[in-house]
N, CA and C atoms as an extended XYZ file, in Angstrom:
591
Properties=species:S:1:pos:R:3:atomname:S:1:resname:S:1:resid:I:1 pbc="F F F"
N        89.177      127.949      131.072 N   UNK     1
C        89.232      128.491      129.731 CA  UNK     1
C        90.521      128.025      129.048 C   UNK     1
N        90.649      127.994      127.951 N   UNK     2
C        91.397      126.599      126.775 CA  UNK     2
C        92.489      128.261      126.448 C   UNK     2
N        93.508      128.410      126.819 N   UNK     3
C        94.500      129.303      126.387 CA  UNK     3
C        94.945      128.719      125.112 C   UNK     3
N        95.400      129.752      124.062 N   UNK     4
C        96.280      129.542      122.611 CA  UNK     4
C        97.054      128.524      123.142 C   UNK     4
N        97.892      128.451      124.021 N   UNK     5
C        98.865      127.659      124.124 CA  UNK     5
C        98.171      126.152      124.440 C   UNK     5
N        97.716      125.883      125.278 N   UNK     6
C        96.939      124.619      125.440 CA  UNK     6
C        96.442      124.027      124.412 C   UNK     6
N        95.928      125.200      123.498 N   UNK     7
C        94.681      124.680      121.921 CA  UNK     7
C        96.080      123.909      121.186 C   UNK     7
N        97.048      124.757      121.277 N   UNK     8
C        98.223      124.286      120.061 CA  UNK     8
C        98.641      122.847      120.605 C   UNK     8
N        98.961      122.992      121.715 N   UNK     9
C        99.789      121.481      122.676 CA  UNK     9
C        98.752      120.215      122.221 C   UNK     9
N        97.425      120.574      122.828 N   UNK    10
C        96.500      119.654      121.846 CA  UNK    10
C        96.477      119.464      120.605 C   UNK    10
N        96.827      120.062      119.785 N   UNK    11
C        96.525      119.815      118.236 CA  UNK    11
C        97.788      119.130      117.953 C   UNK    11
N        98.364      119.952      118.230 N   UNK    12
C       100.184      118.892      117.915 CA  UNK    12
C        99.653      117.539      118.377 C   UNK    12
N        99.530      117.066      119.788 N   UNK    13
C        99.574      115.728      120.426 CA  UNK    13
C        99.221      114.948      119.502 C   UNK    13
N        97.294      115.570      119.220 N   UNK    14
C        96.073      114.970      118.200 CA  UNK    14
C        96.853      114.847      116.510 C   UNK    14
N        97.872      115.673      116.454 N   UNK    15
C        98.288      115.233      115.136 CA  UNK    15
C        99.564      114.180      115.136 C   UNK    15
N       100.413      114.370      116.320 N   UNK    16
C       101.080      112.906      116.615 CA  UNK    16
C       100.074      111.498      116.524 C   UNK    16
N        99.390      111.456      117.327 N   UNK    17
C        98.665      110.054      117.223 CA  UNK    17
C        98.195      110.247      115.862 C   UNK    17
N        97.358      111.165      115.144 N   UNK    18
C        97.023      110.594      113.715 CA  UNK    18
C        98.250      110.124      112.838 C   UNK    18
N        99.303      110.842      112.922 N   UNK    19
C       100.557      110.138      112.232 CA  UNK    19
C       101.332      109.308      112.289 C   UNK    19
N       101.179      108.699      113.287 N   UNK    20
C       101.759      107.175      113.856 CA  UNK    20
C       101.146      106.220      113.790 C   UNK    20
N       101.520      105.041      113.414 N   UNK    21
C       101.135      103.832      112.647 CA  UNK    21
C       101.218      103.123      114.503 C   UNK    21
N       101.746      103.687      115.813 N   UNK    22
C       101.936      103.006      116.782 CA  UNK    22
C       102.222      104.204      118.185 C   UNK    22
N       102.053      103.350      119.088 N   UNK    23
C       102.445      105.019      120.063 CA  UNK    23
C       102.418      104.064      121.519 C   UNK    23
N       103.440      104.339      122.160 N   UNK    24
C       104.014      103.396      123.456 CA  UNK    24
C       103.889      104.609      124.942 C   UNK    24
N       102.865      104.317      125.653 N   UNK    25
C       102.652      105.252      126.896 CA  UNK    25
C       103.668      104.841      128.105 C   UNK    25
N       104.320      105.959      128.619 N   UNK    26
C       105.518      105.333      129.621 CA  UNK    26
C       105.249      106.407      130.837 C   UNK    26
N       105.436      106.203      131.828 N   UNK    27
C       105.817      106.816      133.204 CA  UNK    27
C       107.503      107.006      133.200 C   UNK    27
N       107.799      108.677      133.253 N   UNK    28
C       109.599      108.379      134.079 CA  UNK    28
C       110.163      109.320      134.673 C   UNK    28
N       109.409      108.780      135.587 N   UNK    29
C       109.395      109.621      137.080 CA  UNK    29
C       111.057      108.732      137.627 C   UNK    29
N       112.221      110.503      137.631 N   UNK    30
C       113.140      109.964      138.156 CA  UNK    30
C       114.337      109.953      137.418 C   UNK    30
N       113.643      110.124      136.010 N   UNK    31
C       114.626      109.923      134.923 CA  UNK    31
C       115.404      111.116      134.083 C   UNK    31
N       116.809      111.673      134.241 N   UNK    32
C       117.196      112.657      134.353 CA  UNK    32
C       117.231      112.973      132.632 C   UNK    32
N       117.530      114.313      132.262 N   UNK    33
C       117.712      114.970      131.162 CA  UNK    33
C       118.441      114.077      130.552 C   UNK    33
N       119.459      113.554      130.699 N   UNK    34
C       120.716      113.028      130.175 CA  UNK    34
C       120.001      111.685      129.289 C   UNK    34
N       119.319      110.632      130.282 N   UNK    35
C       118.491      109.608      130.365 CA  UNK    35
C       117.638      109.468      128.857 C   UNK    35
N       117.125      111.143      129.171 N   UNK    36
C       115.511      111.179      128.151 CA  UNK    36
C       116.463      111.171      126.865 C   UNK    36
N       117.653      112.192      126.612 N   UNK    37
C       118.029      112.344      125.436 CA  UNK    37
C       118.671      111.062      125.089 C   UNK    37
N       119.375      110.438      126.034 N   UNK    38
C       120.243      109.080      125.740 CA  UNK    38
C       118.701      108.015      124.232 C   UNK    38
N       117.511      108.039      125.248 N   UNK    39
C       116.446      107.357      124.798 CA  UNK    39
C       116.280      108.267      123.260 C   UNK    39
N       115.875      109.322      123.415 N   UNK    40
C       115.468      109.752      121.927 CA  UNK    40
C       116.405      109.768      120.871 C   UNK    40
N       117.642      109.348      121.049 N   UNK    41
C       118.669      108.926      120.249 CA  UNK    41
C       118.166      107.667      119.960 C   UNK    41
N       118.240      106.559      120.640 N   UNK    42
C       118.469      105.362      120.870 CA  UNK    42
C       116.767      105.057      119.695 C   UNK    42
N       115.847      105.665      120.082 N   UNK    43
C       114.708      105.661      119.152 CA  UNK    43
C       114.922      105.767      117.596 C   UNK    43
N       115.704      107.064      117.421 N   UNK    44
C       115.715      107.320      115.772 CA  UNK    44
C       115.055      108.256      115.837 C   UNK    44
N       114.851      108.571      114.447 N   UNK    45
C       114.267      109.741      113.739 CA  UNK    45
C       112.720      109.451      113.366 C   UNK    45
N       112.681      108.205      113.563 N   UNK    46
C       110.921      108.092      113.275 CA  UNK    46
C       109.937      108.150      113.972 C   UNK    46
N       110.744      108.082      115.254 N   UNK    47
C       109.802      108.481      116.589 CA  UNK    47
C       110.070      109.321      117.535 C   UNK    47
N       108.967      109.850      117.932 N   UNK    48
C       108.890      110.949      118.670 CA  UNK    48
C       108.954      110.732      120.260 C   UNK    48
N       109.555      111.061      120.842 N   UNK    49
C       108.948      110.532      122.344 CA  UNK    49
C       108.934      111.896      123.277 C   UNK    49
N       107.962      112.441      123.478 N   UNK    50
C       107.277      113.426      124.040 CA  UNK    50
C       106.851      113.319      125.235 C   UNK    50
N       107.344      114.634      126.290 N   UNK    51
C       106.605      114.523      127.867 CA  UNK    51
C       105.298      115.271      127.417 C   UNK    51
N       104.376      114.768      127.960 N   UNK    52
C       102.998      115.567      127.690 CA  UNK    52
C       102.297      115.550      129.029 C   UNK    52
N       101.836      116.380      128.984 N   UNK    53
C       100.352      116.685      130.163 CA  UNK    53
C        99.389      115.944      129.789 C   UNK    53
N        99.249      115.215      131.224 N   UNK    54
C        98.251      114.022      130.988 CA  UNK    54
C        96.211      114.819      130.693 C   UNK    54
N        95.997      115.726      131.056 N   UNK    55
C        94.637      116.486      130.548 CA  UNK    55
C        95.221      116.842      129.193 C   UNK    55
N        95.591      117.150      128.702 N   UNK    56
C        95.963      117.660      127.270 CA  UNK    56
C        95.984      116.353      126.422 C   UNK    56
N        96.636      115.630      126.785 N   UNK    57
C        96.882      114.193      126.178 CA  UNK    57
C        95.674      113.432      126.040 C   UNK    57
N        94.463      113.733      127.055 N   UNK    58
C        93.462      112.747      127.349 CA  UNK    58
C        92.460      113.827      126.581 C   UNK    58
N        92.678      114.593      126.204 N   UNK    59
C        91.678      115.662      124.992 CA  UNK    59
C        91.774      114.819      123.628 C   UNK    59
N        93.321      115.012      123.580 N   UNK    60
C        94.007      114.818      122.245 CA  UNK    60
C        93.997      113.538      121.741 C   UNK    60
N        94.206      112.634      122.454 N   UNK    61
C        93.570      111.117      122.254 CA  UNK    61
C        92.391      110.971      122.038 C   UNK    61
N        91.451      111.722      122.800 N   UNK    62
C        89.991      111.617      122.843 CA  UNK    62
C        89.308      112.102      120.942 C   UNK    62
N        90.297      113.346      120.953 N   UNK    63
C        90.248      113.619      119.185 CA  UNK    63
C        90.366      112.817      118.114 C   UNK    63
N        91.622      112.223      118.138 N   UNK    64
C        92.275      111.176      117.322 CA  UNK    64
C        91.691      109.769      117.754 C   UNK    64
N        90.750      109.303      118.379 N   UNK    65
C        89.844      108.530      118.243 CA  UNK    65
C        90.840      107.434      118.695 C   UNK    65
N        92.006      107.588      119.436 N   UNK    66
C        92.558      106.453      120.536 CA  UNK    66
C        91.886      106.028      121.882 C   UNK    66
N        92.261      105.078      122.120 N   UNK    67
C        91.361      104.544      123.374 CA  UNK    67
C        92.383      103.891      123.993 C   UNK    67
N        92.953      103.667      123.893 N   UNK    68
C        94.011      102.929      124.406 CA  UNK    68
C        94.883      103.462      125.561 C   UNK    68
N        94.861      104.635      125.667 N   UNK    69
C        94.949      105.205      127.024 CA  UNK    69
C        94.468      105.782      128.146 C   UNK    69
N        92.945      105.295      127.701 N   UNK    70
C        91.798      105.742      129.208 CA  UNK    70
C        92.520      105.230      130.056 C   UNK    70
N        92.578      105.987      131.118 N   UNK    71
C        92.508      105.403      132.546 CA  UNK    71
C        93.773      105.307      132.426 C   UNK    71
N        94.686      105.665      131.418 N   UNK    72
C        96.647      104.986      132.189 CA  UNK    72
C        96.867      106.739      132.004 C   UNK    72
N        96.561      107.769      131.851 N   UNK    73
C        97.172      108.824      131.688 CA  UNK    73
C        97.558      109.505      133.724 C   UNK    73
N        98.458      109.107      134.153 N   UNK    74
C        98.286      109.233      135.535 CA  UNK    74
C       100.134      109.674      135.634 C   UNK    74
N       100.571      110.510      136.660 N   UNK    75
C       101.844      110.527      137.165 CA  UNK    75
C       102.819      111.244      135.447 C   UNK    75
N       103.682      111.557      136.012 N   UNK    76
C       105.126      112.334      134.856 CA  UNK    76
C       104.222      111.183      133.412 C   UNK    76
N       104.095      111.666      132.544 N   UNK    77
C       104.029      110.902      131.124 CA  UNK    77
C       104.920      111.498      130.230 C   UNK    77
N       105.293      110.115      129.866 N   UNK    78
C       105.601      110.649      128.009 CA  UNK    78
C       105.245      109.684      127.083 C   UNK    78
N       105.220      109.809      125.720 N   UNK    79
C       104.613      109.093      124.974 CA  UNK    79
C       105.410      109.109      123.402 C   UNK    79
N       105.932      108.017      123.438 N   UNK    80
C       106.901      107.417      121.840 CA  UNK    80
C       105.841      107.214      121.043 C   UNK    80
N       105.308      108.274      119.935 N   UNK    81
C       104.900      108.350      118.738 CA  UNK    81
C       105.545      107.808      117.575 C   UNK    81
N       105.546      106.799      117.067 N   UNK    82
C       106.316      105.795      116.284 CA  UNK    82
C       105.659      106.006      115.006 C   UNK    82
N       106.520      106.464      113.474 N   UNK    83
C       105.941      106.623      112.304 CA  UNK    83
C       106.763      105.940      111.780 C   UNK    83
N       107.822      104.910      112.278 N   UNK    84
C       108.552      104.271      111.315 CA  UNK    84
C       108.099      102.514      112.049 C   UNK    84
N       109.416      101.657      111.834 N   UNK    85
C       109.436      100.712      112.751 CA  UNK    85
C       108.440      100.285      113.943 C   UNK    85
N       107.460       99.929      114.054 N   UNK    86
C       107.115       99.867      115.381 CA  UNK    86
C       107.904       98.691      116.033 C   UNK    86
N       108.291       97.646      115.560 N   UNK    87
C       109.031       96.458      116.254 CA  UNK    87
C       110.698       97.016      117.153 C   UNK    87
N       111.437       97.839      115.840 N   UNK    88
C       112.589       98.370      116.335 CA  UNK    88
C       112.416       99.432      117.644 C   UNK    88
N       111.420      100.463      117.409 N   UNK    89
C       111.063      101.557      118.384 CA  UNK    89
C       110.717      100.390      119.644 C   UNK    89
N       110.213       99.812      119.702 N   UNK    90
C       109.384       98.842      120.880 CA  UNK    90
C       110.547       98.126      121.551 C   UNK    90
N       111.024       97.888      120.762 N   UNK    91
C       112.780       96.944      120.919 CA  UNK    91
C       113.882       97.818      122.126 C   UNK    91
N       113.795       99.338      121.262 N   UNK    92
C       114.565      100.320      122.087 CA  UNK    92
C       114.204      100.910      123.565 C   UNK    92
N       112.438      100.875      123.577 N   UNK    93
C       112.006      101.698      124.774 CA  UNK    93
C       112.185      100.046      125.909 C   UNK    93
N       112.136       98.816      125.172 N   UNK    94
C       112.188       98.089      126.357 CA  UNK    94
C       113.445       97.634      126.748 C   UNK    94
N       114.519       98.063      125.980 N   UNK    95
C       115.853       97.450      126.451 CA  UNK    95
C       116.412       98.889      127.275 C   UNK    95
N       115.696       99.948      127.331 N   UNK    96
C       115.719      100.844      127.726 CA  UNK    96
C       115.163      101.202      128.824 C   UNK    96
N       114.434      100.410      129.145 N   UNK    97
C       113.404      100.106      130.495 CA  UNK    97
C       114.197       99.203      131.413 C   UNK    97
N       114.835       97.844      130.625 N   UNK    98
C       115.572       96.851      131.254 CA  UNK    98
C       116.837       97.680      131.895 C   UNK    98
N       117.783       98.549      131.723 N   UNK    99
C       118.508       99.274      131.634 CA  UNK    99
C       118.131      100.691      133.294 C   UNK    99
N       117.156      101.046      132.966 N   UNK   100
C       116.878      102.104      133.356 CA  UNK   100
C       115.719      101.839      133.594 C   UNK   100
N       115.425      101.370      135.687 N   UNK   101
C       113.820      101.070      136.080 CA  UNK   101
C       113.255      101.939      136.030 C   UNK   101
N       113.480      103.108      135.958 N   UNK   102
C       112.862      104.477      136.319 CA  UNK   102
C       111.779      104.760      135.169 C   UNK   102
N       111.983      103.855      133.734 N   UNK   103
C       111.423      104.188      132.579 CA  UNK   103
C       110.162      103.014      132.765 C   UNK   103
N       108.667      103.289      133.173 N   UNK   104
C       107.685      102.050      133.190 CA  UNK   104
C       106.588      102.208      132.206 C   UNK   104
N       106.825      101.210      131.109 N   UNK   105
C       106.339      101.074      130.133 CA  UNK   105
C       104.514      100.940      130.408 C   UNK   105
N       103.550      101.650      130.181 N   UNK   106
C       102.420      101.553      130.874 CA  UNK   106
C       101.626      100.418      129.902 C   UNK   106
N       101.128      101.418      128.611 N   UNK   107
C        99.975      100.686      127.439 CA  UNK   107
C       100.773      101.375      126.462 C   UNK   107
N        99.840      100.748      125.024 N   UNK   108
C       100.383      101.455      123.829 CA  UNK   108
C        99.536      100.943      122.694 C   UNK   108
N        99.662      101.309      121.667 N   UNK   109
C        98.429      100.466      120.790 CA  UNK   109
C        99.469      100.320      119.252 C   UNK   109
N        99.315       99.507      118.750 N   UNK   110
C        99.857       99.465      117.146 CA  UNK   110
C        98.570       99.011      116.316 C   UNK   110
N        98.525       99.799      115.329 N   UNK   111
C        98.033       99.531      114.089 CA  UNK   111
C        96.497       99.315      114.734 C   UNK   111
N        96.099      100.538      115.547 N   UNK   112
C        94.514      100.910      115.988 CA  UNK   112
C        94.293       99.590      117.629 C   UNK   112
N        95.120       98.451      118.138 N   UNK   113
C        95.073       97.286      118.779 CA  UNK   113
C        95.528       98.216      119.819 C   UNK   113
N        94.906       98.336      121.324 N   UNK   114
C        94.948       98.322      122.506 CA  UNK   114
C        95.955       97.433      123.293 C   UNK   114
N        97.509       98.070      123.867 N   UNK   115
C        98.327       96.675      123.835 CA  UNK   115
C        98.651       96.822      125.173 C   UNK   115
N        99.150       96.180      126.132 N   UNK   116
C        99.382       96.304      127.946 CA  UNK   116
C       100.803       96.128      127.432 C   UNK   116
N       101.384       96.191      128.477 N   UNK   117
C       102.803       96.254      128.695 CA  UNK   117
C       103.418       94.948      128.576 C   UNK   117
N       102.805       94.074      128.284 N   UNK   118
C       103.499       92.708      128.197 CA  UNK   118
C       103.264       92.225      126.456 C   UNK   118
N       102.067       93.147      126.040 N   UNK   119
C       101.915       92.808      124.624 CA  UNK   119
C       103.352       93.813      123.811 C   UNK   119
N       103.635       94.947      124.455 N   UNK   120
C       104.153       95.819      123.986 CA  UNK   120
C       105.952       95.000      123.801 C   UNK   120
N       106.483       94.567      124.801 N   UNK   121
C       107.363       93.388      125.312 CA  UNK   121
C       107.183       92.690      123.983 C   UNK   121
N       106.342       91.883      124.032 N   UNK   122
C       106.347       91.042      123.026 CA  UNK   122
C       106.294       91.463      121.284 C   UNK   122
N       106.108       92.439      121.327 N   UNK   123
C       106.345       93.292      119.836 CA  UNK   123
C       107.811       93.426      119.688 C   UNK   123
N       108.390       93.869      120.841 N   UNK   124
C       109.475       94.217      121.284 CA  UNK   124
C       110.033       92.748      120.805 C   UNK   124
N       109.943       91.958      120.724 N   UNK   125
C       110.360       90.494      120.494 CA  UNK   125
C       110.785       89.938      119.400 C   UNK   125
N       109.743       91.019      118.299 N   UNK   126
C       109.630       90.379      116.941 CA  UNK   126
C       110.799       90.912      116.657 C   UNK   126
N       111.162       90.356      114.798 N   UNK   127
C       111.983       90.349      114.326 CA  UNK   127
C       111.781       91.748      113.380 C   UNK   127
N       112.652       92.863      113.595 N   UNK   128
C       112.543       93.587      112.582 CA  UNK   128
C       112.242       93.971      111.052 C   UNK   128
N       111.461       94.393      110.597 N   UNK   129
C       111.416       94.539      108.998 CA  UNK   129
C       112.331       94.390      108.316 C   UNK   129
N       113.372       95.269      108.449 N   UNK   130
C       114.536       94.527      107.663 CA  UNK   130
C       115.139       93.515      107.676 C   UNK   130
N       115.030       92.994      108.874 N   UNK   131
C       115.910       91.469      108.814 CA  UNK   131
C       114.524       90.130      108.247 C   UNK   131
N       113.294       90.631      108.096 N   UNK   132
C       112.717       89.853      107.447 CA  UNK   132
C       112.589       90.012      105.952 C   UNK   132
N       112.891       90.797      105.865 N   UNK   133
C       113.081       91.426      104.698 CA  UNK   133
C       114.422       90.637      103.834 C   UNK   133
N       115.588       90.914      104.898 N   UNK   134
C       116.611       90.534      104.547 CA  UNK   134
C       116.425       88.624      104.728 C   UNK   134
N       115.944       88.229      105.153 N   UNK   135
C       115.307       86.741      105.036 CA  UNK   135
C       114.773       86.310      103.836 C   UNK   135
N       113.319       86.994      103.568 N   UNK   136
C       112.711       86.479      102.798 CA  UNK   136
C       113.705       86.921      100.788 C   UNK   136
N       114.433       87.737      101.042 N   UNK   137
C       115.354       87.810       99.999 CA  UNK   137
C       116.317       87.051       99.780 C   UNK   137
N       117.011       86.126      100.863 N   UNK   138
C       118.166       85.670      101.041 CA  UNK   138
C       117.380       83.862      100.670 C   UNK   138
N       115.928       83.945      100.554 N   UNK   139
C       115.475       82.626      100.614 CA  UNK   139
C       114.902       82.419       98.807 C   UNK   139
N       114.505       83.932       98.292 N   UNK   140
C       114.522       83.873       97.068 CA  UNK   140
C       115.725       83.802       96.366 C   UNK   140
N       116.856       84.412       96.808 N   UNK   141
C       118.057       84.077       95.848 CA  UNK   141
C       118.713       83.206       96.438 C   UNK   141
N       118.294       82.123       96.955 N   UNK   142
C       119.147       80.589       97.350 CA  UNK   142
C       118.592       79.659       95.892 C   UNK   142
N       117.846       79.600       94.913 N   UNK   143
C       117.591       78.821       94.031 CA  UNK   143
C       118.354       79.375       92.999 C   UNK   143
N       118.089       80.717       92.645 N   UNK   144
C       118.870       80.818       91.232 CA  UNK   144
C       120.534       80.744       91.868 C   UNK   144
N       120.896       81.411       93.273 N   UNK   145
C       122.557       81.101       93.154 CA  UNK   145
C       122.883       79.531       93.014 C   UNK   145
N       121.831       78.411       93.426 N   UNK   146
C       122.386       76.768       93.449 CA  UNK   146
C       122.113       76.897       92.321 C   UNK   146
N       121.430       77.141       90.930 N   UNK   147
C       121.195       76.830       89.538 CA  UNK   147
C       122.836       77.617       88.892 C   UNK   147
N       123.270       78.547       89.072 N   UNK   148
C       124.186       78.829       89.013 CA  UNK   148
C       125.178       78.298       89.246 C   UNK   148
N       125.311       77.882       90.354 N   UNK   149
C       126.514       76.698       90.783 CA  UNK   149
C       126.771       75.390       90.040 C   UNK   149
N       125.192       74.757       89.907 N   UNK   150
C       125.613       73.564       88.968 CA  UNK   150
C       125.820       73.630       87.641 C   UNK   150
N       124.863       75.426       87.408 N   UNK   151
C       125.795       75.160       85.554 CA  UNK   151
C       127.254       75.364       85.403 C   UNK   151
N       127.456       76.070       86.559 N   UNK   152
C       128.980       76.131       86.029 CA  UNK   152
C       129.742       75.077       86.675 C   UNK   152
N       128.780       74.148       87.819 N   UNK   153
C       129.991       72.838       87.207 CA  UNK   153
C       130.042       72.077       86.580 C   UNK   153
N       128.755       71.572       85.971 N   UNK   154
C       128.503       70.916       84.676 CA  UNK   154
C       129.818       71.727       83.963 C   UNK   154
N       129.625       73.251       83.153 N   UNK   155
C       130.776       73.670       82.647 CA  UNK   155
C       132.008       73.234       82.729 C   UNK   155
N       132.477       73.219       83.732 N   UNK   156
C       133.436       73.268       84.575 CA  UNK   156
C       133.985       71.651       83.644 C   UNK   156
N       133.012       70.786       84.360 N   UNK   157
C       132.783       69.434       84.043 CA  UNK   157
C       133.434       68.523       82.704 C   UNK   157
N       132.643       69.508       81.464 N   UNK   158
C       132.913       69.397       80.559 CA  UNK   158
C       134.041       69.827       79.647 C   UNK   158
N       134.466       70.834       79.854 N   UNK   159
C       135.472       71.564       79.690 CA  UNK   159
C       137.057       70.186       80.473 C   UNK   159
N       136.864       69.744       81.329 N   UNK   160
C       137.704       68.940       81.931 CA  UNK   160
C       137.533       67.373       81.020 C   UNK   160
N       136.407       66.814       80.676 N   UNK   161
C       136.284       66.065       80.089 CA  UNK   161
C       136.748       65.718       78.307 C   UNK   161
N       136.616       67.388       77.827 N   UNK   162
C       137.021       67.199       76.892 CA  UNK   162
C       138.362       67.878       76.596 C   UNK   162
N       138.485       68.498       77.591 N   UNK   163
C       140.242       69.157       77.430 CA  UNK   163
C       140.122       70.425       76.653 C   UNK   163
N       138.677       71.009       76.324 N   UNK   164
C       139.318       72.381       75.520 CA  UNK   164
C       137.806       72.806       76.280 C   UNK   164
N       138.032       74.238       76.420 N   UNK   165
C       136.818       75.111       76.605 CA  UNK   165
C       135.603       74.506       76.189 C   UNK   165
N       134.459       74.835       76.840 N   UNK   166
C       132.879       74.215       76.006 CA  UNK   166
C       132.933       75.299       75.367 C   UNK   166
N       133.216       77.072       75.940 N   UNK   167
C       132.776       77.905       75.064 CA  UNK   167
C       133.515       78.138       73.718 C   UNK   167
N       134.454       77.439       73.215 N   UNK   168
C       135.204       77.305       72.365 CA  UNK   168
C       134.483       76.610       70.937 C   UNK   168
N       133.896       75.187       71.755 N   UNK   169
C       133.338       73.929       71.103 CA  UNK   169
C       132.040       74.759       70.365 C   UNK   169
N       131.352       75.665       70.887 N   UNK   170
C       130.250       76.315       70.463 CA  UNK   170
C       130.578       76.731       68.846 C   UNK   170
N       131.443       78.121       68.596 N   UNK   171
C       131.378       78.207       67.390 CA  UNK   171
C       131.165       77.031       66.566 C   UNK   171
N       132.323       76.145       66.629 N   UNK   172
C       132.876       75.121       66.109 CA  UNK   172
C       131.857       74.033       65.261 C   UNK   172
N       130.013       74.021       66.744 N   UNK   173
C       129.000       73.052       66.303 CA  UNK   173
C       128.370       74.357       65.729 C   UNK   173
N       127.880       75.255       65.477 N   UNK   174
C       127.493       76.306       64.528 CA  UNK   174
C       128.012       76.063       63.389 C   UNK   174
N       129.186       76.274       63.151 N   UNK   175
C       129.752       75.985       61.629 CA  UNK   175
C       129.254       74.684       61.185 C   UNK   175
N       129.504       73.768       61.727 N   UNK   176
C       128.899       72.529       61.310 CA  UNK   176
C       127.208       72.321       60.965 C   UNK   176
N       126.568       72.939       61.601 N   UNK   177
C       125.186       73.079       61.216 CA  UNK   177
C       125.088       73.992       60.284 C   UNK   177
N       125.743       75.092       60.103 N   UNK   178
C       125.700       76.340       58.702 CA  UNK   178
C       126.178       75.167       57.337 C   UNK   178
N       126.669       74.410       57.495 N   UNK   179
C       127.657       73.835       55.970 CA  UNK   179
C       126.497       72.362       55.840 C   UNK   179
N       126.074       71.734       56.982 N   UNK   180
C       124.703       70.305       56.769 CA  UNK   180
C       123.943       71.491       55.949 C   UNK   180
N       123.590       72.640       56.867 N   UNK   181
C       122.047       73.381       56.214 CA  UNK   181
C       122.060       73.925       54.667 C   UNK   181
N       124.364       74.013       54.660 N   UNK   182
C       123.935       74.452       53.041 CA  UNK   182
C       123.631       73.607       52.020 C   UNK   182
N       124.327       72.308       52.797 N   UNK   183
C       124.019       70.885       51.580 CA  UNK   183
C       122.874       70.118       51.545 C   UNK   183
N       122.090       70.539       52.506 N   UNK   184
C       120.664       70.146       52.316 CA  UNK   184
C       120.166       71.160       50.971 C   UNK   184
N       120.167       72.595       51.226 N   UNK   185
C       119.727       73.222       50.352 CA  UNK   185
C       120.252       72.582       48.459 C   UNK   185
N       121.273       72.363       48.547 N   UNK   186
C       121.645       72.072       47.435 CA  UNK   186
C       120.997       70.774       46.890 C   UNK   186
N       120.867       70.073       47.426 N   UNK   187
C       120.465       68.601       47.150 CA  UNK   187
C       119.101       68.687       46.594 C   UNK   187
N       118.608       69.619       46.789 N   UNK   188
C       117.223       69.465       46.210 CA  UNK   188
C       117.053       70.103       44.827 C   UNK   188
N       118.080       70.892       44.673 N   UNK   189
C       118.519       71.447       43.744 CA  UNK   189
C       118.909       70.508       42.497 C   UNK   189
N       119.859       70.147       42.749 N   UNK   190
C       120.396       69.360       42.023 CA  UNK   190
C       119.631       67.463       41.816 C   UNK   190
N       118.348       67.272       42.315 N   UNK   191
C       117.504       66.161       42.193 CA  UNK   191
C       116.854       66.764       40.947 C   UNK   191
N       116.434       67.506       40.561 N   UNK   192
C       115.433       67.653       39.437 CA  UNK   192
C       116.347       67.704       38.010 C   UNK   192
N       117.630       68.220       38.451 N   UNK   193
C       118.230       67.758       37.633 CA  UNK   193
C       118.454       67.003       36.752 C   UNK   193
N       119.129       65.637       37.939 N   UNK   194
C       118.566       64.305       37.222 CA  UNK   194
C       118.113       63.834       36.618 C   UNK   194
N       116.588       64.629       37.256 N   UNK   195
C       115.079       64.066       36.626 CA  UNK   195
C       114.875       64.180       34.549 C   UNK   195
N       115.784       65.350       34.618 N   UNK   196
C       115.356       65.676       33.066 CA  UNK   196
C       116.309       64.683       32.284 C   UNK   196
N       117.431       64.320       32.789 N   UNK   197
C       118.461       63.231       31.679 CA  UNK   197
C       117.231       62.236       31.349 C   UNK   197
């Protein structure tokens, strides 16, 4: 018979996996208090990493329509519920594994994909969101900063060539086009003039 307490442990679990975009199944048998908290630091705030009861877990998965952990729910579990990063979280539980054998990374799934422990590794591999992030930004503003550079040495350029500021020279061809544009105006003026002598 399913006690209040069991119904709740399930529903929580079943609402971890619906809220995670990723979720990493580990064995850590061995691994002291100190260990677990060292890790849920080392995770962040976007993931959860939870000891769970493997019948409770294999309900609660079964709810949330995961599959990815038939058959590995066996021995001490816990399970990194990831709602942020999955590359960074994946990054931490395996340099955390490398570190500390006691932590054995079992299965895990991202983004609904069924992943073994060597796919999980290899997520672990990629390059973080932000630093692609910080890439693909650093590759859009490499054109306008070189367009920048050469106008101002053209500037630069000219200003040396002619010995006085270009931004100086500016007013200077303004006035000159205001005083052509007024003597054009006049000239037409003064043609019909003519015309009547």
């Amino acid at each position: 018979m399913a006690t209040p307490t069991k119904v709740s442990a399930v529903a929580e679990i079943t609402n971890d996996f619906k809220e995670s975009n990723a979720a990493v199944l580990t064995e850590y048998r061995g691994l002291t208090v100190a260990q677990l908290k060292q890790l849920r630091v080392s995770l962040g705030q976007d993931t959860k990493f939870a000891v769970v009861k493997n019948t409770l877990t294999a309900i609660a998965a079964k709810e949330a329509g995961v599959e990815a952990f038939d058959g590995q729910l066996a021995g001490p579990t816990a399970i990194a519920f990831i709602k942020g990063d999955a590359v960074a979280a994946a990054k931490s539980l395996t340099d955390f594994a490398k570190a500390n054998k006691q932590l054995v990374i079992k299965t895990g799934y991202f983004e609904g994909k069924a992943l073994d422990a060597s796919e999980v590794a290899a997520l672990a591999a990629l390059e973080s969101r932000e630093l692609q992030l910080a890439k693909v930004a650093g590759i859009l503003k490499a054109p306008a900063a070189a367009a920048a550079r050469i106008i101002d040495a053209l500037r630069l350029k000219l200003e040396e060539e002619n010995g006085a500021p270009a931004a100086a020279e500016a007013p200077a061809a303004e006035e000159s086009a205001d005083s052509a544009a007024e003597a054009a105006a006049e000239a037409p003026a003064e043609a019909p003039a003519a015309e009547e002598n």
